[in-house]
N, C-alpha and C positions, 0 to 999 in steps of 0.2 A: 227448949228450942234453941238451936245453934243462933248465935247474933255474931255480927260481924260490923267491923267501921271502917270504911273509906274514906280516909281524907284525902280530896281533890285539889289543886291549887294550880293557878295557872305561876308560869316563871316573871321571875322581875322585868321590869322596863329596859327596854333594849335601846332605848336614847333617841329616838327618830323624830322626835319632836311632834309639831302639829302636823304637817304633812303627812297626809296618810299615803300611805303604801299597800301593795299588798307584798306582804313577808308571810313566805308558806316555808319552806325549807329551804333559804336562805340559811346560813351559819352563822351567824350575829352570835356577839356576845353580849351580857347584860351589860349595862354600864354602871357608871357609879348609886347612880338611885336604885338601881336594880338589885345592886349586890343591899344597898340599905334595906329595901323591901325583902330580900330573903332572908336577911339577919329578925324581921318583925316578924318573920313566918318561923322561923329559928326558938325565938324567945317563946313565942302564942304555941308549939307544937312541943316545946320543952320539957312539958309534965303528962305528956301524950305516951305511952308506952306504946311505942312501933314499933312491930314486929317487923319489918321491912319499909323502903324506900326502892319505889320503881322510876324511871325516866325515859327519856329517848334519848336519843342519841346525838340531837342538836345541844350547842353550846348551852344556848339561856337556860334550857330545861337542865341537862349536865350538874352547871353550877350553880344554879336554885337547888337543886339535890343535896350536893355536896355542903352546900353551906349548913342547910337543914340538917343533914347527917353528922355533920363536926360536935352535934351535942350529944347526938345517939349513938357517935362510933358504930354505924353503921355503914357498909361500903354500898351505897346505891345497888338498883340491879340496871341493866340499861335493856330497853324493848324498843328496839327500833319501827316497830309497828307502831308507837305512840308518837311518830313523828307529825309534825304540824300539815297541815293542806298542802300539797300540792300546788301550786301555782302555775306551773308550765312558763312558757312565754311572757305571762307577766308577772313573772319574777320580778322585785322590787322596781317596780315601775310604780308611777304616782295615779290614782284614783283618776285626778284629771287627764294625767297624759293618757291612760287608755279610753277613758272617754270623750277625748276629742278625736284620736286616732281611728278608734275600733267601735263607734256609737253603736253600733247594732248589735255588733256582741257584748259590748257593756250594757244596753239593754237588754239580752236574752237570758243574761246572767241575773240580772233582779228580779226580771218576771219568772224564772225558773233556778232558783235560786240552788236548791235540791238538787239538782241533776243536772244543771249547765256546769260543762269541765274548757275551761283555759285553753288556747291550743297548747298542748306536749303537757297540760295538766291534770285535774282530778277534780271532779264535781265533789260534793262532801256525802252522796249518797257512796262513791268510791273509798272516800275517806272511813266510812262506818264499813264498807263491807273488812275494812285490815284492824281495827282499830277497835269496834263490838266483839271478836273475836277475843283477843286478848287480853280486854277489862276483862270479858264472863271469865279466863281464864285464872285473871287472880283474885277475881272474887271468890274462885272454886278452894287455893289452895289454903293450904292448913295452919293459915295466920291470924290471928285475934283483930289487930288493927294493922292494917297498911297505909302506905302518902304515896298517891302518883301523883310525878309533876310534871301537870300536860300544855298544851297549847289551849288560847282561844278558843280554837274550829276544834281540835280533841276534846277537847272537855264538854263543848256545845252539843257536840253528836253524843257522846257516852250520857248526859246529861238530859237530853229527847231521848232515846232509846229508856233509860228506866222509868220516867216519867211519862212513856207515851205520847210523847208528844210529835207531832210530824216536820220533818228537817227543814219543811217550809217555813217554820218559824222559830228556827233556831237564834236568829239573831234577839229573838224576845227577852234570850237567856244571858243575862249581863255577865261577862267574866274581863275585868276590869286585872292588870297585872297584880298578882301579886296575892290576890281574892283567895280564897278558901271556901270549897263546899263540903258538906260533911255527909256520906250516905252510910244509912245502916243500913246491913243486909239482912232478914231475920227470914230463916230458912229458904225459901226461894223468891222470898220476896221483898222489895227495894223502898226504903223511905227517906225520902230527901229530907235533912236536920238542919243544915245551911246552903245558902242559894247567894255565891258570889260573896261573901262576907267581906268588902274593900276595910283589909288589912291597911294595903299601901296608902291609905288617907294618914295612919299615924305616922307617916312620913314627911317631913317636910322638902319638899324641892325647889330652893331657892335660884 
């Protein structure tokens, strides 16, 4: 029976400190700890025989790729379909300022977590309808191991969908910068091996 390996990793820290944000496709770059945590993705995937490196087309993910690929002399592939959520209107705005602002839509957004979309945004049930499309696709092709390097809300949704699990409790699924999950595929069927592996802790950030 055909076996296949997926490794998942979300990209380095993009420096935003404690303040949360919501960053959906904003173009941030990783910062300095960042590019460190994809040098420990770099090292930890070093004796990994990748057949391929897939990304999106946002920076952080970009160069979490590239760093990774500088061992495997591999040229990335870029899938713009694996870009991060959508945020609309609250693009890099802070947690608090939309919820002192917009309390009723920052509360419709928690209790319907699944399918509440930002105004000029994307709920993550939208997110999965671009994004499930084009995991199944390279899970299909004709590669031993592949490394997508996705976002948070990408990896969360790709993450439920083989797992079964419903997108209402996507947030259950830790994907902490930097993290590694590992999925084998074994003919049509999906076994999670690792679940957020926080790489980024052997990093120190002083």
């Amino acid at each position: 029976m055909d076996k296949k390996f997926i490794y998942l990793v979300r990209h380095g820290d993009i420096g935003l400190g404690r303040d949360k944000r919501y960053i959906g496709q904003a173009d941030l770059p990783l910062s300095a700890h960042g590019k460190m945590q994809a040098t420990v993705l770099k090292d930890f995937l070093g004796q990994v025989p990748l057949d391929n490196i897939y990304c999106s087309d946002l920076k952080r993910s970009r160069q979490t790729a590239d760093i990774i690929a500088s061992h495997h002399h591999i040229v990335p592939t870029v899938r713009e379909e694996l870009r991060e959520l959508n945020m609309g209107v609250w693009e890099d705005k802070l947690f608090s300022e939309i919820r002192a602002k917009f309390p009723q839509e920052f509360k419709a957004r928690g209790e319907n977590i699944a399918n509440y979309s930002p105004p000029e945004g994307e709920s993550f049930a939208d997110c999965a309808k671009r994004v499930i499309p084009v995991f199944e696709s390279l899970a299909q092709v004709d590669e031993t191991t592949i490394l997508i390097v996705g976002h948070a809300g990408v990896n969360r949704v790709i993450l439920c969908s083989i797992l079964g699990i419903p997108l209402d409790n996507l947030f259950r699924l830790e994907q902490s910068y930097g993290c590694l999950n590992l999925i084998c595929k074994v003919g049509s069927k999906y076994q999670l091996k690792y679940l957020g592996l926080p790489l980024a802790t052997m990093v120190r950030q002083d």
